[in-house]
VODREN-977122 format. One record per residue (C-alpha): x, y, z; residue number from 1; residue in one letter. Coordinates in Angstrom, 2 decimals, decimal comma. Layout:
<lumdrens>
+---------+---------+---------+-----+------+
:       u :       v :       w : seq : type :
+---------+---------+---------+-----+------+
:       X :       Y :       Z : NUM :    A :
...
+---------+---------+---------+-----+------+
</lumdrens>
This chain:
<lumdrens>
+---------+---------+---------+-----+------+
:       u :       v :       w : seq : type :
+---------+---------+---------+-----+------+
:   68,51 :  -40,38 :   39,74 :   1 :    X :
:   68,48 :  -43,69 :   40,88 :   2 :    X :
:   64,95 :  -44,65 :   39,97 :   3 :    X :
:   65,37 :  -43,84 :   36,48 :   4 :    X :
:   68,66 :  -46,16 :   36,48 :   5 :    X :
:   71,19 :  -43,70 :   35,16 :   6 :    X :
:   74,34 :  -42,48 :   36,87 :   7 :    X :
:   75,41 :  -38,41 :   37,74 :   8 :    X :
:   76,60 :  -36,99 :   34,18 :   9 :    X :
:   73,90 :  -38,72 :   32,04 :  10 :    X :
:   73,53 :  -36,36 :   28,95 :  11 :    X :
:   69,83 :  -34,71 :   28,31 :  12 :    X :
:   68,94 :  -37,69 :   25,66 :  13 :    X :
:   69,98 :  -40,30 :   28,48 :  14 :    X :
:   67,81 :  -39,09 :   30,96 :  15 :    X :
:   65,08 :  -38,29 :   28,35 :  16 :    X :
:   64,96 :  -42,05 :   27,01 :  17 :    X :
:   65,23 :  -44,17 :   30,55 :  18 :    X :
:   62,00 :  -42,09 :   31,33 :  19 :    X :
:   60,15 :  -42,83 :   28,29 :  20 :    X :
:   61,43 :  -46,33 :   28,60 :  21 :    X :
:   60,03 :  -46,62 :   32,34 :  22 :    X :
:   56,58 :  -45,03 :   31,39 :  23 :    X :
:   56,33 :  -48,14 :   29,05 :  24 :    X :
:   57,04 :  -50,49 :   30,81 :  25 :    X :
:   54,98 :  -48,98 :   33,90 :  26 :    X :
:   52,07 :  -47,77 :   32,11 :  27 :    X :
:   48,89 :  -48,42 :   33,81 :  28 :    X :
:   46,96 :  -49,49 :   30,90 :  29 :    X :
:   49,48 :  -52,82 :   30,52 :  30 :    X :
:   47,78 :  -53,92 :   34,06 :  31 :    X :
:   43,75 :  -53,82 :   33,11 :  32 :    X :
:   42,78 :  -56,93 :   34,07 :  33 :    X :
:   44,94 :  -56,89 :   37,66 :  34 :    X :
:   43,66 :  -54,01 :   40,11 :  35 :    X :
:   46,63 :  -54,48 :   42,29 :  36 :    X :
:   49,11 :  -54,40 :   39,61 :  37 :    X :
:   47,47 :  -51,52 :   38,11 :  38 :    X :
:   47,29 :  -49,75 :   41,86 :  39 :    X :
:   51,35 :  -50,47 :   41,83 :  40 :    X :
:   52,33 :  -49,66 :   38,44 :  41 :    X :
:   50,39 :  -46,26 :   39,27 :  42 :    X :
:   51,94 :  -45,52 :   42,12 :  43 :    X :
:   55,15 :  -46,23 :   40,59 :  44 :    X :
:   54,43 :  -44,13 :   37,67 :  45 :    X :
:   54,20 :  -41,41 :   40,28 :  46 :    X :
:   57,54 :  -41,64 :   41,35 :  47 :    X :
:   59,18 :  -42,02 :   38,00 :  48 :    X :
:   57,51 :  -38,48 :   37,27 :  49 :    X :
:   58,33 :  -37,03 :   40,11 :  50 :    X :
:   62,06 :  -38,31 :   39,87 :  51 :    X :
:   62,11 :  -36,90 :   36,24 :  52 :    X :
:   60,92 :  -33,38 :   37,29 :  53 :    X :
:   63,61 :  -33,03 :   39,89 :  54 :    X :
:   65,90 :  -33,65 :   37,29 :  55 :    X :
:   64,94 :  -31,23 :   34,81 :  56 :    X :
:   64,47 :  -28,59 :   38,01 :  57 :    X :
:   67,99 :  -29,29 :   38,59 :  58 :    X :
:   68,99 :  -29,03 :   34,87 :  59 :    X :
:   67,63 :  -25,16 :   34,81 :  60 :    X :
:   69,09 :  -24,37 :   37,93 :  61 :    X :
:   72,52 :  -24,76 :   36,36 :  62 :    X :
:   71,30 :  -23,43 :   33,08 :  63 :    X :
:   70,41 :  -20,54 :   34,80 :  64 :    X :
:   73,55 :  -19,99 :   37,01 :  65 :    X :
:   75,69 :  -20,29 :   33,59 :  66 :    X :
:   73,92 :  -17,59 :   31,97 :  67 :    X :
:   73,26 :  -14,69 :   34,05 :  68 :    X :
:   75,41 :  -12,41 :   32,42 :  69 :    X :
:   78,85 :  -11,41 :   34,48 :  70 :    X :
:   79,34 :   -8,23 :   35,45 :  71 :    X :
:   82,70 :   -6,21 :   34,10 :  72 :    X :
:   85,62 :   -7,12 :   35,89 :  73 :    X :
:   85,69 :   -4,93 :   39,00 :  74 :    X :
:   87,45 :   -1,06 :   38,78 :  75 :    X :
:   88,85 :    0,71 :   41,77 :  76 :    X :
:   87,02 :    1,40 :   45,10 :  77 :    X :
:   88,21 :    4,35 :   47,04 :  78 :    X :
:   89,91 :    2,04 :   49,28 :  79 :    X :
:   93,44 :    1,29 :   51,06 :  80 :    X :
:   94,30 :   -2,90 :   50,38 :  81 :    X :
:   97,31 :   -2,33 :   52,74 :  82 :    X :
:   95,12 :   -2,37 :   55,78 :  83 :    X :
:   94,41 :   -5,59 :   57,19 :  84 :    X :
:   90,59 :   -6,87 :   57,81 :  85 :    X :
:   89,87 :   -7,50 :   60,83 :  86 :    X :
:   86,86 :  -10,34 :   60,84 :  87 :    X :
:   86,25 :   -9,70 :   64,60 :  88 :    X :
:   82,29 :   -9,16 :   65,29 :  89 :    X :
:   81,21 :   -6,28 :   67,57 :  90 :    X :
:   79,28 :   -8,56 :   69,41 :  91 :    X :
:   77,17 :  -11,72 :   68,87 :  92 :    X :
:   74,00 :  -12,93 :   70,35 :  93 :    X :
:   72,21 :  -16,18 :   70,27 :  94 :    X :
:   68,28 :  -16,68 :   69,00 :  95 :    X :
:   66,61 :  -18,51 :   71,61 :  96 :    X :
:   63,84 :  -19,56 :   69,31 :  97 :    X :
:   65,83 :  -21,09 :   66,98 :  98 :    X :
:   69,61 :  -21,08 :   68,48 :  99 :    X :
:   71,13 :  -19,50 :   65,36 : 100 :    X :
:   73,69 :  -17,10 :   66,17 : 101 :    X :
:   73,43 :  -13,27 :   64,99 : 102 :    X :
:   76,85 :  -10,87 :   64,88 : 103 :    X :
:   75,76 :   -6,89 :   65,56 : 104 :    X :
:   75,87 :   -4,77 :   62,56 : 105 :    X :
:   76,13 :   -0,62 :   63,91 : 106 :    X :
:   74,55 :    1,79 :   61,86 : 107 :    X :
:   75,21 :    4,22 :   59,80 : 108 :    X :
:   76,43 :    5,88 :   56,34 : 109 :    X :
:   78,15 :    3,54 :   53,58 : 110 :    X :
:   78,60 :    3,03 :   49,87 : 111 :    X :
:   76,18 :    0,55 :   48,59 : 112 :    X :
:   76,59 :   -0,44 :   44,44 : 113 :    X :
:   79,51 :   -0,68 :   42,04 : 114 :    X :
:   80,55 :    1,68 :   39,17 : 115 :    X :
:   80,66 :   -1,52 :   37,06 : 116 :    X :
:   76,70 :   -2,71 :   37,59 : 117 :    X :
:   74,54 :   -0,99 :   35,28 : 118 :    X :
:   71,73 :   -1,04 :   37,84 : 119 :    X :
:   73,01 :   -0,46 :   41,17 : 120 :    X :
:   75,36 :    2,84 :   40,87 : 121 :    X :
:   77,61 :    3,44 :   44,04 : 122 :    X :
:   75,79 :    5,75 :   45,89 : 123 :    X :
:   75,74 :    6,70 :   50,14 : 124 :    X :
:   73,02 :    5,38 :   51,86 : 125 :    X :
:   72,43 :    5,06 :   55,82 : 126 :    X :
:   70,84 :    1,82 :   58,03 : 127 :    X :
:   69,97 :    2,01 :   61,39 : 128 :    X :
:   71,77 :   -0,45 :   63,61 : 129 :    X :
:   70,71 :   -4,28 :   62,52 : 130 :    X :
:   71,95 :   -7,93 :   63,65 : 131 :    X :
:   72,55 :  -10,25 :   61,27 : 132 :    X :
:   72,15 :  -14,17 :   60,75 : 133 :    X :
:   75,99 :  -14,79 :   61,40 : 134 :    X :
:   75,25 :  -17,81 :   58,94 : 135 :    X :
:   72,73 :  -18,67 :   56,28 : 136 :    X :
:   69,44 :  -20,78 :   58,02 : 137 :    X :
:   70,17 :  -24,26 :   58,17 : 138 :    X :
:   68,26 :  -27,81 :   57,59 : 139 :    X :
:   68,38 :  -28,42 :   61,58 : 140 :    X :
:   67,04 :  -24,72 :   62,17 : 141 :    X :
:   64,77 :  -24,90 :   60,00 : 142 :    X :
:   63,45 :  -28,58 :   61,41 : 143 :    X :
:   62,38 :  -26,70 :   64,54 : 144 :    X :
:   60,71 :  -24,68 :   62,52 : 145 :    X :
:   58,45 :  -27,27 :   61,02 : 146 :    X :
:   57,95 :  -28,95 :   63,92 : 147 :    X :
:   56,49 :  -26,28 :   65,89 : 148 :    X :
:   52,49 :  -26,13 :   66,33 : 149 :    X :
:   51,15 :  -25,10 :   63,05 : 150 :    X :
:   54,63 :  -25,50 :   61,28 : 151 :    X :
:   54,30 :  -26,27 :   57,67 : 152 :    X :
:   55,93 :  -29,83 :   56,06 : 153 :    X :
:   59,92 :  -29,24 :   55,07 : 154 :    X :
:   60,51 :  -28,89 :   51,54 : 155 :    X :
:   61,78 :  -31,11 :   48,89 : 156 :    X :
:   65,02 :  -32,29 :   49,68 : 157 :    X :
:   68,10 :  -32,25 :   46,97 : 158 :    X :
:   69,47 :  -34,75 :   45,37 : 159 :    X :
:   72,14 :  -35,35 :   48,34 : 160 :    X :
:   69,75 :  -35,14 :   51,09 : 161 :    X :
:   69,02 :  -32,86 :   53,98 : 162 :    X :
:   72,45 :  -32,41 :   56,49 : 163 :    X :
:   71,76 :  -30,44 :   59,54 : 164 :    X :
:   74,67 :  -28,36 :   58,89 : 165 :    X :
:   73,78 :  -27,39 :   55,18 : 166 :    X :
:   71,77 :  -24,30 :   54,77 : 167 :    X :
:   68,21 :  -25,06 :   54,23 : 168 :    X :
:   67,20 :  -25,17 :   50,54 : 169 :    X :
:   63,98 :  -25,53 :   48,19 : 170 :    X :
:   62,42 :  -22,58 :   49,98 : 171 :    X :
:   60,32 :  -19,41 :   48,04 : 172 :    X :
:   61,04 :  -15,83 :   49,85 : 173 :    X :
:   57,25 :  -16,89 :   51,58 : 174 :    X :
:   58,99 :  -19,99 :   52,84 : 175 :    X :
:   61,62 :  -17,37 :   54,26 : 176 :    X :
:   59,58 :  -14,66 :   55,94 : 177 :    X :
:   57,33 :  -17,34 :   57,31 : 178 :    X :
:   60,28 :  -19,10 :   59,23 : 179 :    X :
:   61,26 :  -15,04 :   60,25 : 180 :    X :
:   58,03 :  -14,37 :   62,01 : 181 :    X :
:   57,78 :  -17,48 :   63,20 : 182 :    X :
:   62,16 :  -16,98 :   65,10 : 183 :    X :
:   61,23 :  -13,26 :   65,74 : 184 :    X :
:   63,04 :  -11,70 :   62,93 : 185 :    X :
:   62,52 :  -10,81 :   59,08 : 186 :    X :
:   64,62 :  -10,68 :   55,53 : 187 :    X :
:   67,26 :   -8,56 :   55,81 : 188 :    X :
:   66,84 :   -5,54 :   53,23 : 189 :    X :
:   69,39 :   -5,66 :   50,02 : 190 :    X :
:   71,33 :   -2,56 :   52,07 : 191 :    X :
:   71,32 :   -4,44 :   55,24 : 192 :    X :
:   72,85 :   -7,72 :   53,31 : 193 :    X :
:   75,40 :   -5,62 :   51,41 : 194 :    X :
:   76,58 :   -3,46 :   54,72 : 195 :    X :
:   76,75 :   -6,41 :   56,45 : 196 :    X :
:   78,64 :   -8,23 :   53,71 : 197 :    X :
:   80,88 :   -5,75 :   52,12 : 198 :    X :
:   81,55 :   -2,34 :   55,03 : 199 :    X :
:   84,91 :   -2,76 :   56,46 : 200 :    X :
:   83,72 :   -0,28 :   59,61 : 201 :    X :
:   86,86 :   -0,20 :   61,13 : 202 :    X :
:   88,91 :    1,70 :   57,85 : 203 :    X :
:   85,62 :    2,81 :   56,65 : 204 :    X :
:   85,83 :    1,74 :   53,11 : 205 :    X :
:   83,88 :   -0,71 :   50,62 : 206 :    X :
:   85,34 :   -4,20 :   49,79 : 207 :    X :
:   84,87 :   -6,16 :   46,37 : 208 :    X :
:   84,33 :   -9,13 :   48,40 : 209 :    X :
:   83,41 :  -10,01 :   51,96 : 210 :    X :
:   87,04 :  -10,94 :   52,75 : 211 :    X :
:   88,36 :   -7,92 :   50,96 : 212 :    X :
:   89,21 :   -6,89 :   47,41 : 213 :    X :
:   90,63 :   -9,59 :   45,61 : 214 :    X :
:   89,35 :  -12,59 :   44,24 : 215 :    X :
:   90,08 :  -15,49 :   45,65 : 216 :    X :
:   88,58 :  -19,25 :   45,18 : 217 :    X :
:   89,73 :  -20,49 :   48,70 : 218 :    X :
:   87,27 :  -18,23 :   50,45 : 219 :    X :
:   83,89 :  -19,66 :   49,27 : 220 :    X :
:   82,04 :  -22,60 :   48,35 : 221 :    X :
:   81,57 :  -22,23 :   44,39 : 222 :    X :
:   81,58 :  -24,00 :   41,36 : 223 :    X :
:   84,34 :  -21,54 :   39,80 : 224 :    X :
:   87,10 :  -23,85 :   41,27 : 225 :    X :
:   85,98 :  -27,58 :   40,51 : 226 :    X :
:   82,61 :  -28,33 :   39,96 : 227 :    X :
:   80,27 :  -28,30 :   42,94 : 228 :    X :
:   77,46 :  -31,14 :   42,99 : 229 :    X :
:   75,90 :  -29,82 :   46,74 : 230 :    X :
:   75,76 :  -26,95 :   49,85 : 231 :    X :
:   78,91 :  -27,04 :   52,42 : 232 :    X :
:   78,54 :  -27,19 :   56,03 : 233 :    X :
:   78,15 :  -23,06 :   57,61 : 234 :    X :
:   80,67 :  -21,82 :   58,65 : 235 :    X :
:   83,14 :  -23,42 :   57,61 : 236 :    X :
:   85,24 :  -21,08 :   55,54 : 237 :    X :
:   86,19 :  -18,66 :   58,26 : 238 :    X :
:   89,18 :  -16,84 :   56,28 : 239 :    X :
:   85,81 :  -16,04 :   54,05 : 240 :    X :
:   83,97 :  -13,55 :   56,90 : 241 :    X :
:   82,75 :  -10,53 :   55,99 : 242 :    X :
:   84,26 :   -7,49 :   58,48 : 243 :    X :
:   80,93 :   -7,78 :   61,05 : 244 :    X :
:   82,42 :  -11,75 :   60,80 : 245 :    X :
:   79,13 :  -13,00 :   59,24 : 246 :    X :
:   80,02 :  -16,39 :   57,24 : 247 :    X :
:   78,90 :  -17,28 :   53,55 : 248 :    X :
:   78,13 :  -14,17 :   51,99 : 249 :    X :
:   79,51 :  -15,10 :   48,86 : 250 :    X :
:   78,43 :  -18,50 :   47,51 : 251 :    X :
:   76,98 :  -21,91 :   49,01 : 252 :    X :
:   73,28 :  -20,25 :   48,99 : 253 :    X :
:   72,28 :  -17,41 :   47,14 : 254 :    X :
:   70,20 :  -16,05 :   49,71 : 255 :    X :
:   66,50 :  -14,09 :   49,22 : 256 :    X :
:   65,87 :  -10,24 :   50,91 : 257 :    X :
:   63,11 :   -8,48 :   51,26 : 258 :    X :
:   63,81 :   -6,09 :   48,36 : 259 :    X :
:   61,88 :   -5,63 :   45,31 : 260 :    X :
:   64,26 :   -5,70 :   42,40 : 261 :    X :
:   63,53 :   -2,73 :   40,01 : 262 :    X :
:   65,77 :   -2,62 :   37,19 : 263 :    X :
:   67,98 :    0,17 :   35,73 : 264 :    X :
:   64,53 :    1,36 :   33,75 : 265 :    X :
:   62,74 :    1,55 :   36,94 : 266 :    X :
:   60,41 :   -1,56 :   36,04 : 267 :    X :
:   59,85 :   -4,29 :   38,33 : 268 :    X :
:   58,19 :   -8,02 :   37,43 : 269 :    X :
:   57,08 :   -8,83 :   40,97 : 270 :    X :
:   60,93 :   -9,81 :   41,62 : 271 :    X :
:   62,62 :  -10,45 :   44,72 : 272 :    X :
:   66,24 :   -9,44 :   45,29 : 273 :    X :
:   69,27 :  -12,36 :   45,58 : 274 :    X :
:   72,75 :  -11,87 :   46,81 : 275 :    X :
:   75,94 :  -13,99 :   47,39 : 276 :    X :
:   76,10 :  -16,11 :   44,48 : 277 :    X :
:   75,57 :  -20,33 :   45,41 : 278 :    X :
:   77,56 :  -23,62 :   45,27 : 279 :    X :
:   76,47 :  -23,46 :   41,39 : 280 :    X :
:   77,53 :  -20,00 :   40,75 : 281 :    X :
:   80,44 :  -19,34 :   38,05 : 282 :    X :
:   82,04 :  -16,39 :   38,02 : 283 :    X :
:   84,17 :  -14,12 :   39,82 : 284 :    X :
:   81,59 :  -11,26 :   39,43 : 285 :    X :
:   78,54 :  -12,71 :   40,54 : 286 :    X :
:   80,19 :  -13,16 :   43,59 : 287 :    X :
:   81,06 :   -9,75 :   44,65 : 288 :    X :
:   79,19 :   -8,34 :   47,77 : 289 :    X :
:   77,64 :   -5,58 :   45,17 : 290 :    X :
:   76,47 :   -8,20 :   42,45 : 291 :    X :
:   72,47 :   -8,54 :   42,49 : 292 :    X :
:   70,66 :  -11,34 :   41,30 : 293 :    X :
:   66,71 :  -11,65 :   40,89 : 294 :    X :
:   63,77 :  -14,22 :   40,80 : 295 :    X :
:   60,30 :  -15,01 :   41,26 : 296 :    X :
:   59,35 :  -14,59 :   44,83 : 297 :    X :
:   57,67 :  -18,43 :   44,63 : 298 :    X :
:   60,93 :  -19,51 :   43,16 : 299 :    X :
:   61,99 :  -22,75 :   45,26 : 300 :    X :
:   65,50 :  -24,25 :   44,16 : 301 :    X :
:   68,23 :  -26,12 :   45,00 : 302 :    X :
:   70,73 :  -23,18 :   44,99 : 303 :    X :
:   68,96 :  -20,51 :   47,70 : 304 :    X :
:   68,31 :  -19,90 :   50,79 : 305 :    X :
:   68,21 :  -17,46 :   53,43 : 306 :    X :
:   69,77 :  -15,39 :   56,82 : 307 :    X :
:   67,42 :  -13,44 :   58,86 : 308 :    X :
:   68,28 :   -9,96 :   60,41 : 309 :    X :
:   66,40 :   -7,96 :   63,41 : 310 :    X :
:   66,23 :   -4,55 :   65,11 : 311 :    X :
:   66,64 :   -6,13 :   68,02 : 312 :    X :
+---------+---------+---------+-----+------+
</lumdrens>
């Protein structure tokens, strides 16, 4: 925001007059007579645009976060909340393309969906055995990625930068599958994510949440407690695990899979499925393992990102 000389918390009318006011006073048609001026003033111009745009991209991102509707508060899972979780992974592994970790996921039956989401039922379904991202993909990950031959450019950074420790954002679910072919892996499907966020294997039950079934701010990066202005570090919640001990399934990045959404109708708009809810997210709801979210598969934002997942 700094080229258009307003501060964090400027209202809509604010931001709306110092760019009008800075396309005066840069206009290219006030420097005819000087080339060089002119060449300046356009080049300027450009970056006042640009500047603006980001802004307003960043204004619908939160516009959209606030109203996707909330699911009903949660009812009762057949589950047992006197037994502890245990956030221990069956095993981990390492990535060599790209060094990201990956925690083992076993196959096998569980209860995907919620009674309380009109279009994703609780139903059994069954997954072969999968590994898992243990964290979303990150900036420095993702850096290798575009440095490699034939790598594309990285994206736009936010507002606070890129931090090698953030996950990667401003990335379409292209952006995503092209970094998995390129580290040997692919999206994770909506029933992989969800299994690997919500299946407490060891009781063999369903939690609301990835660190069980109660709600509690502490165990994610969210805007529900205090507003949130950027990504955290991975990882760094560790109370937060899911029971395979995968970090961040619920909030800093919504994340993209490789599932089409089709609604409760059974119509699709070229959708992608979204889970986890971001730094942005409000809501109790939209955080719960079963929640699903959907956008544009070209949608690039500063709220989601991705984890990859593999056979393998």
């Amino acid at each position: 925001m700094t080229i258009l000389g307003i501060v964090p918390g400027a209202t809509d009318d604010e931001i709306k007059k110092a760019y009008r006011d800075l396309v005066k006073v840069w206009h290219p048609d006030r420097f005819s007579n000087d080339p060089e001026l002119q060449h300046t003033a356009q080049e300027k111009l450009k970056s006042i645009t640009t500047a603006y745009g980001e802004i307003q991209t960043y204004q619908r991102n939160m516009a959209d976060e606030s109203t996707k509707p909330e699911p009903k508060k949660p009812q009762s899972y057949p589950t047992d909340p006197g037994k502890p979780i245990d956030h221990t992974p069956v095993d981990v592994r390492v990535n060599s393309k790209d060094g990201a970790e990956l925690v083992f996921v076993p196959g096998g039956r569980f209860v995907i969906g919620s009674i309380d989401q009109d279009d994703a039922g609780p139903r059994d379904v069954t997954v072969s055995d999968f590994w898992i991202y243990r964290t979303p993909v990150t900036v420095a990950h993702y850096r290798k990625y575009t440095e490699s031959p034939d790598g594309p450019a990285m994206p736009d950074s936010p507002p606070w930068g890129w931090m090698d420790d953030h996950p990667i954002v401003n990335v379409s679910a292209q952006d995503a599958e092209g970094y998995a072919r390129w580290a040997g892996a692919r999206l994770p499907t909506e029933e992989e994510w969800e299994k690997a966020a919500s299946w407490d294997h060891r009781n063999d039950r369903k939690l609301h949440y990835p660190w069980g079934n109660n709600w509690d701010v502490r165990q994610l990066w969210s805007s529900e407690h205090g507003k949130k202005t950027k990504t955290n570090p991975v990882g760094m919640i560790e109370s937060g695990a899911s029971p395979y001990g995968a970090y961040d399934m619920a909030g800093n990045v919504w994340e993209w899979t490789s599932s089409p959404f089709v609604s409760v109708e059974g119509l699709s708009a070229g959708h992608r499925v979204l889970r986890g809810g971001s730094w942005g997210t409000i809501g109790p709801g939209r955080f719960r393992s079963a929640f699903r979210n959907d956008a544009r598969p070209d949608t690039r934002n500063m709220i989601t990102g991705f984890r990859c997942a593999t056979k393998r």
